[in-house]
C-alpha positions in Angstrom: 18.4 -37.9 76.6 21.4 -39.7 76.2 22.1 -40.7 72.5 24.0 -44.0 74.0 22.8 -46.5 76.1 26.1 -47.5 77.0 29.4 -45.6 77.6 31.7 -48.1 76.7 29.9 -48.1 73.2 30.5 -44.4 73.4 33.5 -44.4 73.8 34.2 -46.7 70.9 32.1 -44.8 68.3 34.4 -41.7 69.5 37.4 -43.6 68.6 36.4 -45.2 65.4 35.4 -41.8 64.1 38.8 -40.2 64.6 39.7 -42.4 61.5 39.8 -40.4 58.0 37.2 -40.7 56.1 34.9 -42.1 59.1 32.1 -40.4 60.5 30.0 -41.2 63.2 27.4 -42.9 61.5 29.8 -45.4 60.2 31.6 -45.5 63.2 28.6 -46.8 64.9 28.4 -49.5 62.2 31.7 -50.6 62.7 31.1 -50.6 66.5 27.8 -52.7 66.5 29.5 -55.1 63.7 32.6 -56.2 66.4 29.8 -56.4 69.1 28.3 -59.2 66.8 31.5 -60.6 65.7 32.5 -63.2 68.0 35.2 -62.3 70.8 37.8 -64.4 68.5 37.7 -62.2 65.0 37.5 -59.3 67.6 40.4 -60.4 69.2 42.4 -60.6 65.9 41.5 -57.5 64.9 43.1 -55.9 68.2 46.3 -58.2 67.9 46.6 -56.9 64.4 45.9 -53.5 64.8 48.2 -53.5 68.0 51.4 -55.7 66.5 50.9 -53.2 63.6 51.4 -50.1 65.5 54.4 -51.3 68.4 56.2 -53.7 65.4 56.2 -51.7 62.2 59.6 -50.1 60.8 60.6 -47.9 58.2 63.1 -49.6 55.6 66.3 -48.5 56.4 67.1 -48.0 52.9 63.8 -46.2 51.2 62.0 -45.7 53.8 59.0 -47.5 52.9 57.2 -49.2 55.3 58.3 -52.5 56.7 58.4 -55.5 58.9 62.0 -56.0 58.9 65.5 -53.8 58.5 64.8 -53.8 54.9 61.4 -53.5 53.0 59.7 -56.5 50.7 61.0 -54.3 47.8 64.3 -53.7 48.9 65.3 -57.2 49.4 63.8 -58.3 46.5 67.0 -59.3 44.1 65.1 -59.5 41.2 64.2 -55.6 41.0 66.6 -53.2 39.1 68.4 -51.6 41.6 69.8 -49.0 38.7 66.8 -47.1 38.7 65.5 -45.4 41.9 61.6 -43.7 41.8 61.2 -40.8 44.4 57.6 -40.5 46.0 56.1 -38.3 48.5 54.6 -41.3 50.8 54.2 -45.0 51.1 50.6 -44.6 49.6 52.7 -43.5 46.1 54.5 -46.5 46.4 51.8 -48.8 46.9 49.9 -46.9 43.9 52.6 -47.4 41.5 53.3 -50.8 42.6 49.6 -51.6 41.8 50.5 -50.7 37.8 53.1 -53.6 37.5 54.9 -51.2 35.2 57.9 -50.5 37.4 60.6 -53.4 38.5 63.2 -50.6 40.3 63.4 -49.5 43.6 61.8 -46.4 45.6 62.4 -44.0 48.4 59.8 -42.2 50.2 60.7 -38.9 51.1 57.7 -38.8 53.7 56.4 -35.7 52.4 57.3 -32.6 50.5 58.8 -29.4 50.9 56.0 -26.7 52.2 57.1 -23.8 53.8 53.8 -22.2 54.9 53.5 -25.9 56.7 57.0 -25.8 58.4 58.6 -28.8 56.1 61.7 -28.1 54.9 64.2 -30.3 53.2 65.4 -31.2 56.7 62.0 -32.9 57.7 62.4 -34.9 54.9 64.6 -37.9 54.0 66.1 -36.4 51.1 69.7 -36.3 53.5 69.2 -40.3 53.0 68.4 -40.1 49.7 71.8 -38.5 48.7 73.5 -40.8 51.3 72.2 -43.9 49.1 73.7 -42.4 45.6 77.1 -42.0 46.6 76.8 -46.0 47.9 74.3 -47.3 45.3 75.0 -48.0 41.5 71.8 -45.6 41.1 71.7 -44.4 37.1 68.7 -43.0 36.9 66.1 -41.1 39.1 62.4 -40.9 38.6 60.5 -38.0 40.5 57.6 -39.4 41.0 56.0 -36.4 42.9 52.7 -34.1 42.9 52.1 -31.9 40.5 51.5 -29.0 43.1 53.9 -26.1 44.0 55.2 -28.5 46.7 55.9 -31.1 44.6 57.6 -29.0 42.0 59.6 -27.3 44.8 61.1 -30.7 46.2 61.9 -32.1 42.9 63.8 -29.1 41.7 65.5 -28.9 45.4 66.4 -32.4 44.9 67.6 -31.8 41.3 69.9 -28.9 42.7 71.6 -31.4 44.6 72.5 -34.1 42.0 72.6 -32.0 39.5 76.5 -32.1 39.4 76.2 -36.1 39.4 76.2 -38.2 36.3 72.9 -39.6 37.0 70.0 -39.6 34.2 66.9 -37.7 35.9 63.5 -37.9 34.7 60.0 -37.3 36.0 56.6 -39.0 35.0 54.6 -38.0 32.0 51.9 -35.5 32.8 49.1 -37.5 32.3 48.4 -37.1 35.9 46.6 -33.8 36.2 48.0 -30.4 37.6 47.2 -30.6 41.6 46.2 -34.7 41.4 47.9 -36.8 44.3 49.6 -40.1 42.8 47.4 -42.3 44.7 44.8 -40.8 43.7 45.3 -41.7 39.3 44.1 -44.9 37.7 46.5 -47.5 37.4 46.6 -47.2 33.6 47.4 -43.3 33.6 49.7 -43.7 36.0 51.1 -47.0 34.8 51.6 -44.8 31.5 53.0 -42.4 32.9 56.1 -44.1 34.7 56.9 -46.1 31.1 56.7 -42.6 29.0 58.3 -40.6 31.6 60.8 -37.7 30.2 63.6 -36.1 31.2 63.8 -33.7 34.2 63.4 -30.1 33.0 64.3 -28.1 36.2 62.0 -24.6 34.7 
């Protein structure tokens, strides 16, 4: 017996739960919720979702996420634009910017170094990254990354490369735990631990 009574319903819920953290019982939900909504909010949904996916860019200067060349942060005049906090992904970003305890700028390197996955510090925008301190007035660097092999690896790699630079490096206070993601801290520990961060120690 056919668990659907329609396949365009089907074919929805199959969608829906290709979504992280979405099963099928929730994608179901979701599906029977826009079937009540009216054919406007649907509608909106679709535009958004859409405009979202074909108009979306990638600051040209962090590589954040963003609607124009440069990102909201970016272009914001009223950020220090001396201090420069290097995360793993836009989710870091947004997790930090949450704390209100940082007014400099980022870049995302869209990932971390992981050989057993095939990243390597050409996948990564780290080329950029070093593009942007020989143009920027950049005096200090935060790594802002995991504390996982990965992360360690990328943010000694990167350290290896600046190291020769007059640029104060430092790295967030570990009172995010051994193998936490960024995003995943409250915003008081991490808040905490971007104002108490320390200098880089590349053992």
């Amino acid at each position: 017996m056919a668990e659907y009574s329609s396949i365009l319903l089907e074919n929805a819920v199959n969608e829906l739960a290709r979504l992280p953290g979405i099963g099928r019982k929730t994608a179901l939900r979701l599906a029977l919720h826009l079937l009540r909504e009216s054919p406007a909010r649907t509608e909106l949904l679709v535009r958004a979702v859409s405009e979202m996916r074909s108009q979306i860019k990638h600051c040209s200067r962090c590589n954040n996420l963003s609607d124009a060349e440069w990102c909201s942060i970016c272009s914001n005049h009223k950020r220090d634009e001396n201090v420069v906090c290097v995360v793993e992904d836009v989710r870091d970003v947004m997790a930090i910017e949450r704390t209100s305890s940082f007014n400099g700028l980022y870049h995302v390197l869209g990932g971390v170094i992981s050989p057993v996955e095939g990243i390597g510090p050409a996948e990564l925008s780290i080329g950029q990254f070093i593009q942007r301190l020989n143009n920027e007035p950049i005096k200090e660097i935060i790594l802002a990354l995991p504390s996982t092999i990965e992360g360690d690896t990328t943010a000694f790699y990167i350290f290896r490369q600046i190291q020769s630079q007059t640029i104060r490096v430092t790295t967030i206070a570990r009172g995010i735990s051994i193998g936490d993601a960024l995003e995943y801290a409250d915003e008081v520990t991490l808040g905490r631990s971007i104002i108490n961060r320390v200098p880089y120690q590349k053992t």
